[in-house]
C-alpha positions in Angstrom: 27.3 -13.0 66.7 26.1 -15.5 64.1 23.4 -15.5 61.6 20.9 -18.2 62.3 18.8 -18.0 58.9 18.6 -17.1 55.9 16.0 -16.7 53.3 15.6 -15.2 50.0 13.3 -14.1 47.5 14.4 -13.1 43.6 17.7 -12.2 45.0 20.8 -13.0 41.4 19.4 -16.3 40.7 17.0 -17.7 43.5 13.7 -17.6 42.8 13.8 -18.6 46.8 16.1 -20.2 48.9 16.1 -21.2 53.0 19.0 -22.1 55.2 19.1 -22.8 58.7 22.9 -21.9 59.5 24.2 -23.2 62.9 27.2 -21.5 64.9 31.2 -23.1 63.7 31.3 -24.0 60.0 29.3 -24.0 57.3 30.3 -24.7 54.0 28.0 -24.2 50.8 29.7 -26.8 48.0 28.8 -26.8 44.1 29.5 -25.7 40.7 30.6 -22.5 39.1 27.0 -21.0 38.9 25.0 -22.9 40.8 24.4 -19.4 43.0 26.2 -20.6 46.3 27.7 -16.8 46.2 25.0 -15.1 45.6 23.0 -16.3 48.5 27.1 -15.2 51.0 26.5 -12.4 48.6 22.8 -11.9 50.5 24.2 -12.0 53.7 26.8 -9.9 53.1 24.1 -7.0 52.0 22.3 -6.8 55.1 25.4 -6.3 57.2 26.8 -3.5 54.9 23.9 -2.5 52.3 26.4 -2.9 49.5 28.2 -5.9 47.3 31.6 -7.1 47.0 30.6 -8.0 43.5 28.7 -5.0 41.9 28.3 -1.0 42.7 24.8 -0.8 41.8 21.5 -3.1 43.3 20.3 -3.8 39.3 22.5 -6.6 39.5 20.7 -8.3 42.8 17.4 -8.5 41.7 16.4 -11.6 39.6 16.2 -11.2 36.0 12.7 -10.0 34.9 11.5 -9.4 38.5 10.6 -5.5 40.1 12.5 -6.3 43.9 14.0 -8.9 46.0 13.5 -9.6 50.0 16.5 -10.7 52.4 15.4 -11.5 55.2 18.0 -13.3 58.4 17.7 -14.1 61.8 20.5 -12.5 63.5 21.6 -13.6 67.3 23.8 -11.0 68.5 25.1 -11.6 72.2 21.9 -13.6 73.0 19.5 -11.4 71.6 17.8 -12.5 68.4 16.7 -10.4 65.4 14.9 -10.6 62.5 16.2 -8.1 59.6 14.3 -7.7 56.3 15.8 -5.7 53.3 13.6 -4.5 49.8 15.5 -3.8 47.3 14.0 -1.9 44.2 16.7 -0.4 41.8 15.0 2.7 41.2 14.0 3.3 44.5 14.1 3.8 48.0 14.6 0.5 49.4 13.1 -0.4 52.7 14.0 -2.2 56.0 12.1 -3.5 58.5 13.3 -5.0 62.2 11.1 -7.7 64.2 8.7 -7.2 61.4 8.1 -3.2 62.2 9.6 -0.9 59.2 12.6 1.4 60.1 12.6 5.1 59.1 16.4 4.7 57.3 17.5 2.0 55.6 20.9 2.3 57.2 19.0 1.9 60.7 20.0 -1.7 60.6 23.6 -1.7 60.3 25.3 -3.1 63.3 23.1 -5.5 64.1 25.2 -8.3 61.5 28.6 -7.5 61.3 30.6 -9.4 58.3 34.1 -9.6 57.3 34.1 -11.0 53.9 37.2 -12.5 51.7 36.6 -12.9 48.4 38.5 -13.0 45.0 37.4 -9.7 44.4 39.8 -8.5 47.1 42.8 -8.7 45.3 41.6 -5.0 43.6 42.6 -3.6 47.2 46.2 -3.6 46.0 45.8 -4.1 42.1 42.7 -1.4 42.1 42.6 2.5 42.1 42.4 4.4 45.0 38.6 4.3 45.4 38.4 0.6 46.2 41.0 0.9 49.1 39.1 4.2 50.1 35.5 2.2 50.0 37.4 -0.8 52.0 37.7 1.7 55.0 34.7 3.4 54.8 32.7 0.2 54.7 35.1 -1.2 57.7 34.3 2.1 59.6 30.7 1.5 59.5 31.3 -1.9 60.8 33.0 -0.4 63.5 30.7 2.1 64.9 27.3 2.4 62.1 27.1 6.2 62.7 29.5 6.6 60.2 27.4 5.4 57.4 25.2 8.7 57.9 28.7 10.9 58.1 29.3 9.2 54.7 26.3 10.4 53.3 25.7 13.8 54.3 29.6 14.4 53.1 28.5 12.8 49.8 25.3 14.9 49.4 27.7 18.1 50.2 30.5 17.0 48.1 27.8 17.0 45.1 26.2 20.3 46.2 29.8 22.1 46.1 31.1 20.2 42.6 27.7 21.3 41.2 28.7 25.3 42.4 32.6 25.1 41.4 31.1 23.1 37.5 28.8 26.4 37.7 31.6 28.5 38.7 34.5 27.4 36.2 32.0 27.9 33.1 31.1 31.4 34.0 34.6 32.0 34.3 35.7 30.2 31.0 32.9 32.5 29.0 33.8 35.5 31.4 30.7 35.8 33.0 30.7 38.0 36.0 29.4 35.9 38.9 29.9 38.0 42.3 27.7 35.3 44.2 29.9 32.5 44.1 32.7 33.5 45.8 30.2 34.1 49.3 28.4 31.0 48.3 31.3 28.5 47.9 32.8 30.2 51.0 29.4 28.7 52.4 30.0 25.1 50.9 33.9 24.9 52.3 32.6 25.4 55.8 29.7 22.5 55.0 32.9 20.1 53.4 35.4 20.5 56.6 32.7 20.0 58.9 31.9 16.5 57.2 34.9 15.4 55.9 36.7 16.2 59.0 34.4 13.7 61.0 35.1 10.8 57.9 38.8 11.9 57.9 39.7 11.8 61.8 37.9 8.6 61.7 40.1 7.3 59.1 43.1 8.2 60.9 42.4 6.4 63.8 41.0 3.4 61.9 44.9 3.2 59.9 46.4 3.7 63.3 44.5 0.6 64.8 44.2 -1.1 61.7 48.3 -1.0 60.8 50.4 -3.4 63.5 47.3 -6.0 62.9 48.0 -5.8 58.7 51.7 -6.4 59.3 51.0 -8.7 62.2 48.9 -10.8 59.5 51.1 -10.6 56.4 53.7 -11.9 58.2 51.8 -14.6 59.1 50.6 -15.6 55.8 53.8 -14.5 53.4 57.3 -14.9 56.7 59.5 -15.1 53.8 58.3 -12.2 52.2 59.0 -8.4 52.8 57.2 -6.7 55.7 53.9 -5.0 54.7 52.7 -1.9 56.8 49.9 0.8 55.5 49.8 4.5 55.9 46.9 7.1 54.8 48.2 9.7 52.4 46.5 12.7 52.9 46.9 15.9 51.2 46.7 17.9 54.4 48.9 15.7 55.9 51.7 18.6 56.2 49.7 20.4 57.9 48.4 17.9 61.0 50.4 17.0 63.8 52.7 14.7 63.7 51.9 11.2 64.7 48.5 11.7 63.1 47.4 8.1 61.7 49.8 6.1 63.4 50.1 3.3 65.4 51.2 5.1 68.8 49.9 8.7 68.0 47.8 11.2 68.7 44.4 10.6 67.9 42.7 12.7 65.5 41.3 15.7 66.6 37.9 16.8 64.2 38.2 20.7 64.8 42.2 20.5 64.1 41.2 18.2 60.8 38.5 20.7 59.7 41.0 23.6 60.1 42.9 21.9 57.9 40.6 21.0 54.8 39.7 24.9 55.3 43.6 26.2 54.7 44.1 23.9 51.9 40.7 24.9 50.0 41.9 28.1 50.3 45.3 27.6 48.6 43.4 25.6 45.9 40.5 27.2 45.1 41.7 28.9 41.9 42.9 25.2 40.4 39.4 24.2 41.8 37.9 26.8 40.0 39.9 26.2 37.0 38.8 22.6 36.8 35.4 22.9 38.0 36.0 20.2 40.7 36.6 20.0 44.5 40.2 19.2 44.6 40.6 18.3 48.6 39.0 16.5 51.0 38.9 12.5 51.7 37.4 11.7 48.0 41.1 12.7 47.0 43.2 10.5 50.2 44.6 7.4 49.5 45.6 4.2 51.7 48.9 3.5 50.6 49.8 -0.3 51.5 53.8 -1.1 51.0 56.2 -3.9 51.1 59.6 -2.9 52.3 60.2 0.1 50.7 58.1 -0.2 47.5 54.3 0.6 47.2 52.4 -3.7 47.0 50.5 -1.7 43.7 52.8 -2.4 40.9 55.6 -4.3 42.5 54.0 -7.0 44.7 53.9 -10.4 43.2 50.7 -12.2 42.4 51.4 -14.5 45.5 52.4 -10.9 47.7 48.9 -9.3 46.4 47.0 -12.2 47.2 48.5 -12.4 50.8 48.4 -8.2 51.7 44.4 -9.0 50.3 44.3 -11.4 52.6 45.9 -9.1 55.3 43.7 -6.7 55.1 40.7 -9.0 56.0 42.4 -11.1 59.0 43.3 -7.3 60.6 39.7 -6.3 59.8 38.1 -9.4 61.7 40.9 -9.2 64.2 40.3 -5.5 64.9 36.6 -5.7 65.2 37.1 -9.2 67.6 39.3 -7.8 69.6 36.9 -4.2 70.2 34.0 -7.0 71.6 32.3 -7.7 68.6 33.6 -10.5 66.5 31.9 -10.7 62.8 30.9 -13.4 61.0 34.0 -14.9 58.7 32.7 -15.2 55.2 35.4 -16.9 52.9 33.9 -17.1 49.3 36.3 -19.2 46.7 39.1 -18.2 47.9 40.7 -21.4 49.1 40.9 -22.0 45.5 43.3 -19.1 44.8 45.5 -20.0 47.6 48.8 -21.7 48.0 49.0 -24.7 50.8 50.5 -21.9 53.2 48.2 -19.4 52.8 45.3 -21.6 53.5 46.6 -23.5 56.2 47.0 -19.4 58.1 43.8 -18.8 56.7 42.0 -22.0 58.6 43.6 -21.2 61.6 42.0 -18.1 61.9 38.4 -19.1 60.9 38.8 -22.3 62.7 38.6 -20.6 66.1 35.6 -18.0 65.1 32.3 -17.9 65.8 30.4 -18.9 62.5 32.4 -19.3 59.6 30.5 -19.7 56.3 32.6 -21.0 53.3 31.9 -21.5 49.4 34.1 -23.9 46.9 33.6 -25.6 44.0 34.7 -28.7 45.1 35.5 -30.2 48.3 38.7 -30.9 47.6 39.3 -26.8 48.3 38.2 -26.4 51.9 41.0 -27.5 54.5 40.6 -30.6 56.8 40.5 -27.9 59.8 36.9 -26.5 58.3 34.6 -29.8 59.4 31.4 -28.8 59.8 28.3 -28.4 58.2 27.7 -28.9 54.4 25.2 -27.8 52.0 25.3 -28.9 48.6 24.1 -25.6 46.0 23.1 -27.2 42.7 19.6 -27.3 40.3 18.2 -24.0 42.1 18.2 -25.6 45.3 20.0 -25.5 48.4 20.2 -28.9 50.6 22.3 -30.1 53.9 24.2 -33.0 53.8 
């Protein structure tokens, strides 16, 4: 899989830009704001219709402009495709494949798969819970895209029930009778297991997989550290079999999962009630990531958090290579961040992939092993060299 080109229209601060990208490595050289992420950034979007920089699409559209087009060619085991993304904050954006439009924006996921590293990443282990939780939702879709739709129809239901239990708690608080709501958020708990069972098993099994390949790569990066394995915390946890969401174990089993959201809604309906919030499900799990005995959040070094970051991403690539589809390894700035070690694993890795696009600031940053192609970002333009 590689992406062959690239162009873009008002997307941060390109106006337009072209690149024709060939397979090995490509590295995009020049200055702090010369928009040599924002066009990684680009690619990054149409493989995962998100940002490792920003939460919201305002951001990607150039300053003063209503949209902006991404459009790549993507060769994906021989096959080429053209992929064109819309985006208009405000609105639906739109998608089109081979030039014909797509019913769901999300109907192109899977046809670019990315595994991005950027400096951003050391807020998987400094971060709150959400950003590790978003890490393996947005790996999960890489893995198998259907998951993307999971994700949303347990969002939509998530909103639909915190919108009854908000209802709910104020009646309660002003002591407004309100026999309805009892039937009707019995309705909603059957609608939240159903979903977040599906996005839960799948997490499980992702953890299970994902786990020997984290500790695998820490190792690599950080052998005189302490050994770093992950685990999903789960407030249902107690109540799955053993073994659930571990290298080795059983895999996840939906109905079982579901039956288990249900029995702990029950037990905590009145605090949901209470609080006017749904209090369980996967919005609530966490993926806790330790060193020796003591959780990386809080303890690791700077060094340590830089290297589980890094972790994380070599398992992710790793994972997805060795299940038949290897991703494209985007490394943005980070060479910069790293000691001499750290690099040296980290160009090992990308060395040996398929297409490897790289950003720095200077030259000077990228290891001797990355020879390749260079394009040099600077004035609004983007040349080879």
């Amino acid at each position: 899989m590689r992406v062959r080109h690239l162009q873009v229209s008002d997307f941060r601060s390109w106006e337009r830009a072209d690149l024709e990208l060939d397979g090995g490595v490509s590295v995009l050289v020049g200055a702090n704001g010369q928009g040599k992420t924002n066009l990684v950034e680009a690619i990054g979007y149409v493989a995962t219709l998100g940002s490792h920089r920003v939460a919201s699409d305002q951001p990607l559209v150039r300053h003063g402009c209503a949209r902006a087009i991404v459009r790549t060619a993507v060769v994906n085991d021989g096959r080429e495709l053209t992929v064109e993304l819309e985006i208009t904050p405000g609105k639906a954006n739109r998608a089109r494949i081979n030039r014909g439009p797509v019913p769901r924006t999300r109907d192109v996921l899977g046809i670019l798969r990315t595994v991005l590293f950027a400096p951003e990443d050391l807020s998987l282990v400094r971060g709150d819970p959400g950003e590790r939780r978003r890490f393996l939702d947005e790996l999960l879709v890489l893995r198998a895209p259907r998951y993307a739709g999971v994700r949303a129809d347990y969002e939509k239901v998530l909103k639909q029930r915190n919108a009854l239990l908000k209802s709910a708690a104020t009646n309660r608080r002003a002591r407004r009778a309100d026999p309805d709501a009892v039937s009707t958020l019995d309705v909603w708990d059957n609608h939240l297991a159903v979903h977040g069972a599906q996005l839960l098993a799948a997490r499980l099994d992702l953890v299970a997989d994902l786990g020997p390949r984290v500790a695998a790569a820490y190792a690599g990066v950080a052998p005189e550290s302490r050994p770093a394995h992950v685990a999903y915390r789960s407030q249902i946890e107690d109540t799955l079999p053993a073994g659930y969401g571990k290298h080795g174990g059983e895999r996840a089993d939906v109905e079982v999962v579901a039956d288990a959201l249900l029995a702990r809604m029950a037990l905590r309906r009145d605090a949901e009630l209470e609080r006017g919030v749904s209090l369980v499900g996967p919005q609530r799990d966490e993926l806790d990531l330790v060193l020796g005995e003591t959780p990386a959040k809080g303890y690791a070094s700077h060094g340590e958090s830089w290297s589980f970051a890094l972790a994380l991403r070599l398992a992710s690539y790793e994972l997805l290579k060795d299940e038949g589809s290897e991703p494209v390894l985007v490394l943005d700035d980070v060479f910069a961040e790293l000691d001499r070690r750290r690099r040296q694993r980290l160009a090992e890795v990308a060395v040996g992939a398929e297409q490897v696009l790289v950003t720095a600031a200077v030259e000077e940053d990228v290891p001797a092993e990355l020879s390749g192609v260079r394009f040099e970002v600077a004035g609004g333009e983007v040349r080879r060299v």
